[in-house]
Each structure stands twice: as structure tokens, then as C-alpha cells.
ZALUMLUM-17738 format. One record per residue: x, y, z of N, C-alpha, C, CB in turn; residue in three letters. Coordinates in steps of 0.02 Angstrom, whole numbers, plus 50000, padded with zeros to 5 digits. Each point is the difference from the previous one (the first is absolute). Glycine has a CB too. Layout:
% ZALUMLUM-17738
XYZXYZXYZXYZALA...
% end
This chain:
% ZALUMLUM-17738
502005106549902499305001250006499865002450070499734991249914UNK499925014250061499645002950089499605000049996500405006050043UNK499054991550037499444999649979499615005450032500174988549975UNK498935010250016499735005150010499915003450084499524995249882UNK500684999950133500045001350086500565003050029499424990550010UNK501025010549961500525004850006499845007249965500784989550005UNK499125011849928500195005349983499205002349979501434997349967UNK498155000050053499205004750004499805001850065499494994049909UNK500695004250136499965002250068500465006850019499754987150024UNK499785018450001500335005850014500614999450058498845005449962UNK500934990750080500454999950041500634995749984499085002750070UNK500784994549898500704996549953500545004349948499114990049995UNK500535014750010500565004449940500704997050033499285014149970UNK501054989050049500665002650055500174992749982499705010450120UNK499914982449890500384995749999500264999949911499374993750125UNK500075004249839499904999449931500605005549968498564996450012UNK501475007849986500415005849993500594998350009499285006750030UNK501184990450045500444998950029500364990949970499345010550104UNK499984985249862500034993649959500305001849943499054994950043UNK500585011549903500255001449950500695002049993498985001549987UNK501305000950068500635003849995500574993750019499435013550039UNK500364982950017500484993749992500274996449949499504999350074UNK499744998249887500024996149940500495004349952498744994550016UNK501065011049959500205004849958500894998550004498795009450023UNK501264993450049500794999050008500264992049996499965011250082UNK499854986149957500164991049987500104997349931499254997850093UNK500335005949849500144995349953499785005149940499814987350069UNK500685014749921499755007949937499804995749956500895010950000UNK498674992849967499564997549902499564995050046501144998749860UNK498805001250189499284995550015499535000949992500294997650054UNK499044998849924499385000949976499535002250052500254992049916UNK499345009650088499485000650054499404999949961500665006750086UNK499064988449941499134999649983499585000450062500164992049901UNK499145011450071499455000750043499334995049998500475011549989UNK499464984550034499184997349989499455004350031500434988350005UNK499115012449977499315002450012499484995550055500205004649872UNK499744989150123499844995950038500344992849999499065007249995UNK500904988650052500174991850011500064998549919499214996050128UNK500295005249853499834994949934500305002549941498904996650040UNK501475009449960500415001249943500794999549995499065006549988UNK500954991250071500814999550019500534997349953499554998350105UNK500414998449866500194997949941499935003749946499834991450044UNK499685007949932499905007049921500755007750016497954998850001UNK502075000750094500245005749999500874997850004498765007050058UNK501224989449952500974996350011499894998349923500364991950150UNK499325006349802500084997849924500175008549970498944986949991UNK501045018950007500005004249977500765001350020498705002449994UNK501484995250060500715002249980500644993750008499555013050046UNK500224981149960500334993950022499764993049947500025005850138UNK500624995649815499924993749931500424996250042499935005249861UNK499844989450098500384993950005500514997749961499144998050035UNK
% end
């Protein structure tokens, strides 16, 4: 999960960008979810993370 303070901030691209590519390489077939705000954070890790 990334949140919105990383990858909605313009000046954050370069980092956010540079997060995705770590992860990507660190651990291939990994999921990536987005929340929209605090309060959906969950709804958004449930769309790709069963139990």
C-alpha cells in the first residue's frame, strides 16, 4: 500500500516512481493497491489481499 502523500504530490513523483520499481523488482507478481483517502484503506488492500 502507498499512500496518498507519496504518489499525489507532484513533487513526489521521482520518489513514488523510484518505490514502484523497487517493489516491482523485490518481489515479482506483487500486488499494488491505491487508497483514495485514510478511510478507505482497507476496502483498498481487500481488493487484492484474501485471507
Amino acid at each position: 500500500m502507498v499512500g496518498g502523500g507519496v504518489r499525489t504530490l507532484p513533487e513526489n513523483t521521482q520518489l513514488f516512481e523510484r518505490l514502484l520499481n523497487v517493489l516491482t523488482e523485490a518481489a515479482p507478481g506483487i500486488r499494488l493497491c491505491f487508497n483514495t483517502a485514510p478511510d478507505n484503506t482497507v476496502q483498498a488492500l481487500s481488493r487484492w489481499i484474501r485471507a
